[in-house]
C-alpha positions in Angstrom: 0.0 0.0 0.0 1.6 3.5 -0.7 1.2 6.7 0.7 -1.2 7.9 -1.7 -3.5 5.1 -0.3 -2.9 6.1 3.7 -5.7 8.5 5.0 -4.1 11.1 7.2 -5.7 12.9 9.9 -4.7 15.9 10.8 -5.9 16.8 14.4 -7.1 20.9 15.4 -9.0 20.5 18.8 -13.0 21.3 18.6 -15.8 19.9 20.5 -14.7 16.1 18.6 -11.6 16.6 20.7 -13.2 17.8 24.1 -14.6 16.4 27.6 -16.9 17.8 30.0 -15.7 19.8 32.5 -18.0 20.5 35.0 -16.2 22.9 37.2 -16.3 25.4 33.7 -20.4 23.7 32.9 -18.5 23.6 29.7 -16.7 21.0 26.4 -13.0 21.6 27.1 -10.6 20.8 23.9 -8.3 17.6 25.4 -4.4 18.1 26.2 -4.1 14.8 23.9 -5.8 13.8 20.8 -8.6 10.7 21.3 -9.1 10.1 17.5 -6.0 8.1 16.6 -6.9 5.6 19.1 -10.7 5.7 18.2 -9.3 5.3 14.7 -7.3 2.5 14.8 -9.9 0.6 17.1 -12.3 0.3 13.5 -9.4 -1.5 12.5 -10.0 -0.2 9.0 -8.0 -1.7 5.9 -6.3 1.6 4.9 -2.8 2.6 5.9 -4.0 5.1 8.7 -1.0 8.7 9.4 -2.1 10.8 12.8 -0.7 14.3 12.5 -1.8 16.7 15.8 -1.2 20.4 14.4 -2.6 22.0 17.8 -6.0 21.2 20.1 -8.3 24.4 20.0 -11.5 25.7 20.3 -11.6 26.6 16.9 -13.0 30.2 17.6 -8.9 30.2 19.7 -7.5 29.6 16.0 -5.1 32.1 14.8 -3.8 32.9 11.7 0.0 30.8 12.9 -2.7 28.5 13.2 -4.4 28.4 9.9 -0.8 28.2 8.6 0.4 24.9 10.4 -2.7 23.6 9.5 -1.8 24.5 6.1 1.6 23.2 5.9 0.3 19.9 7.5 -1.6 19.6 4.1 1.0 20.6 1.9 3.8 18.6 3.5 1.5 15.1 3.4 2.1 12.9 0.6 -1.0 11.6 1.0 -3.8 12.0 -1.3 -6.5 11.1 1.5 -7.0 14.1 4.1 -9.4 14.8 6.6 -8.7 17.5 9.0 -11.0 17.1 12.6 -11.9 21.0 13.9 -14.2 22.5 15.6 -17.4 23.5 14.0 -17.5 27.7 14.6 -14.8 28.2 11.8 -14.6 25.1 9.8 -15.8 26.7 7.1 -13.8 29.6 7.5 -10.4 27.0 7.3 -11.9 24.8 4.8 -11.8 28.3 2.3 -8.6 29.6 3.6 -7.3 26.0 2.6 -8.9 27.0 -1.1 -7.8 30.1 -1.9 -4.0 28.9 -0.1 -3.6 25.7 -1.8 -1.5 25.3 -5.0 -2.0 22.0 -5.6 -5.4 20.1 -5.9 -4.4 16.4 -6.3 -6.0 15.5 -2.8 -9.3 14.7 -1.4 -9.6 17.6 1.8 -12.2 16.8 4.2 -13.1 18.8 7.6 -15.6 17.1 9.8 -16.2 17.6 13.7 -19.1 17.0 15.7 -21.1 18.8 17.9 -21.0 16.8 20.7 -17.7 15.2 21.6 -16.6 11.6 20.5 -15.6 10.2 24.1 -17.8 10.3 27.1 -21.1 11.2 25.6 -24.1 9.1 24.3 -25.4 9.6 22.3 -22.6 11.8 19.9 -22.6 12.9 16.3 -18.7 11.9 16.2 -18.8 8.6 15.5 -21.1 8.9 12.9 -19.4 12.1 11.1 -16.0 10.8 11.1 -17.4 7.0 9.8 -19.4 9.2 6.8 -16.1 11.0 5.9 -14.3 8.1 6.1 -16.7 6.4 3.8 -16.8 9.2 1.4 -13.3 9.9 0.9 -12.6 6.8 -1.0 -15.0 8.0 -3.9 -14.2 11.9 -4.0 -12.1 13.4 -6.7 -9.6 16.0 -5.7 -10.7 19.5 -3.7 -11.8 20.6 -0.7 -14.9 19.6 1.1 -17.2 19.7 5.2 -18.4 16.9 5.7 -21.3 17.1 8.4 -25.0 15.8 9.1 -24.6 13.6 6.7 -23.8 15.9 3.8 -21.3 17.2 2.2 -20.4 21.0 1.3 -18.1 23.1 -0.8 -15.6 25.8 1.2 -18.0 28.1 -0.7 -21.0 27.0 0.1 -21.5 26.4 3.9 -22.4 27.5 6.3 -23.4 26.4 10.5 -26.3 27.6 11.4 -26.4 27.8 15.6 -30.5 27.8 15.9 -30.2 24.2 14.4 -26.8 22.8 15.2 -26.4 22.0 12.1 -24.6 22.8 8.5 -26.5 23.7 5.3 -25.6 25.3 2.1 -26.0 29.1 1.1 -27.7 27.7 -1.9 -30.1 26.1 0.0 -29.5 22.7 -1.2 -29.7 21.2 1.8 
């Protein structure tokens, strides 16, 4: 299997990433990433690459950020990506990847959840990052947020808070 065929995560923080804390009544983002190991318990037949670029709130993200985040991107030799990041600004990262990107021979993917993966029942993680999984194998090269079930162009999307959920500015979903 070569690289081209190995998915690579690439880890930002986000509610995905976070735990209850109760002392705050709020999601904090982990110290440690808890997707590679959720992951590689699917035991999935791809070659599987775990980069942690920083664990935020993605509303904390700065511009330095936005860069490593970039360079993660542009230094993978895989053509498989999907980035995990907290729902606020994905769609603001998922265009600044766009209009940054010189190359388009990969398949980008952002996806969180809105409820974290570990320690909560039931959570829109599994099921977000199992659907991205699942779609990245039949995507041809760009850019894409993959949430609810659907999937959206950097252009296009949009979270809307009343619903906790994404939709298109198009209205197609």
């Amino acid at each position: 299997m070569s690289k081209k065929d190995t998915i690579h995560f690439i880890m930002t923080g986000g509610t995905i990433d976070s735990y209850y804390e109760a002392t705050k009544d709020t999601a904090v983002v982990n110290k440690e990433s808890v997707i590679p190991n959720y992951i590689k318990s699917l035991k999935l037949y791809e070659k599987l690459e775990f980069t942690e670029v920083c664990l935020k709130d993605s509303r904390e993200l700065r511009k330095r950020d936005l860069q490593m985040i970039l360079n993660a991107v542009k230094n993978s030799k895989s053509k498989k990506i999907i980035i995990t990041h907290g729902t606020y600004t994905m769609p603001d990262t998922a265009r600044y990847l766009k209009a940054n990107l010189r190359t388009h021979d990969q398949v980008i993917i952002l996806t969180g959840s809105m409820i974290p993966l570990v320690g909560f029942a039931p959570s829109d993680a599994p099921f977000n990052l199992g659907y991205t999984i699942a779609t990245i194998q039949h995507l041809a090269p760009g850019i894409f947020v993959a949430m609810n079930g659907r999937l959206f162009l950097p252009e296009e999307v949009l979270k809307v808070l009343y619903s906790g959920r994404f939709s298109s500015i198009f209205n197609k979903h």
